[in-house]
C-alpha positions in Angstrom: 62.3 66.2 43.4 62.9 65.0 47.1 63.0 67.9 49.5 64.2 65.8 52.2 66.5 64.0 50.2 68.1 66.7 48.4 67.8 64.8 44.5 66.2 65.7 41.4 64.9 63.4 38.9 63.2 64.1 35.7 60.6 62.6 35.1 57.3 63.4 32.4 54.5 65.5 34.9 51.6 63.8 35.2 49.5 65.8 37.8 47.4 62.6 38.2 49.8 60.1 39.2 51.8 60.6 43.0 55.5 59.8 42.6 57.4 58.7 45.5 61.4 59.3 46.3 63.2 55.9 45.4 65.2 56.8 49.0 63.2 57.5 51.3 59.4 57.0 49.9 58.1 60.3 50.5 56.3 61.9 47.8 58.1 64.0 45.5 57.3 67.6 44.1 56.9 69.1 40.7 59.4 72.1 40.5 58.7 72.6 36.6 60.2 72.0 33.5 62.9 75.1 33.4 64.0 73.3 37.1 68.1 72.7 37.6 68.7 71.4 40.6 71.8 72.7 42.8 74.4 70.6 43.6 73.2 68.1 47.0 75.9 69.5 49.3 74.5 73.4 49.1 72.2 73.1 52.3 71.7 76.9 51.9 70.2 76.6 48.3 67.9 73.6 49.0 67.2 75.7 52.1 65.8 78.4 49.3 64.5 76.2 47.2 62.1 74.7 50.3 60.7 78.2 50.7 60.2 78.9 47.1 58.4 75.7 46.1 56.2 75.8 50.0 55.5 79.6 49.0 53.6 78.0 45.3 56.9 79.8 43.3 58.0 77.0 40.5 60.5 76.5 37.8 58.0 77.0 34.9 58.7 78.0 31.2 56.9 80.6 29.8 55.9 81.5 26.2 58.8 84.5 26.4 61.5 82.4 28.3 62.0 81.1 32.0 60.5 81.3 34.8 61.3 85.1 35.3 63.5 86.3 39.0 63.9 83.8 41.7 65.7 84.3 44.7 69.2 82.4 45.0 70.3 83.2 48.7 68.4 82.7 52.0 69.0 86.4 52.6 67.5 87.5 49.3 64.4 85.6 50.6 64.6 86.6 54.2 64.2 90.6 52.6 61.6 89.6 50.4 59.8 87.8 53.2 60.1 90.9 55.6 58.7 93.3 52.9 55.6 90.9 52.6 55.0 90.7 56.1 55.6 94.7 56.0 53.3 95.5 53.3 50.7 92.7 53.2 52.2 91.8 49.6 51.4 87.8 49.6 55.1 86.2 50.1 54.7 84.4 46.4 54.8 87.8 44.7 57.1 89.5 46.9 59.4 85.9 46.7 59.1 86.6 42.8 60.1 90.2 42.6 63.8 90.6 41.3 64.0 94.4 43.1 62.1 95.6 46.3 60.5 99.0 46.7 
């Protein structure tokens, strides 16, 4: 997936091999295999979806199902970003948590 460019394409993960965006030639990410990409005019959910995937939070399938809670609104992550800074939680596990204390 392009960051910049707000597209997704699926494509077989290869950690090996550096992909680049067919647009704008920057490199793409990995987001994970349970990934679905919002539509490209929601700015606010790419917004999220910058933080999640810079924070090491993907989109990865697990042996019981998805990838468990992930935040869908910049103001669900803005919370869970001020608890981490708060508590000293790292901001992946607080980004992950589906309720805050």
């Amino acid at each position: 997936m392009c960051l910049s460019c707000r597209v997704s394409y699926k494509q077989p993960h290869d950690p090996w091999r550096e992909r680049v965006c067919p647009r704008c030639a920057g490199a793409l990410m990995y987001a994970g295999s349970a990934f679905a990409a919002p539509p490209k005019r929601d700015r606010a959910a790419w917004r999220t979806l910058t933080v999640l995937l810079h924070a090491g939070l993907g989109f990865h399938k697990t042996c019981c199902g998805g990838p468990g809670f992930r935040p869908r609104s910049l103001r669900e992550v803005k919370e869970r970003l001020a608890h981490a800074r708060r508590s000293g939680e790292p901001a992946a596990r607080a980004l992950a948590r589906a309720e805050l204390p």
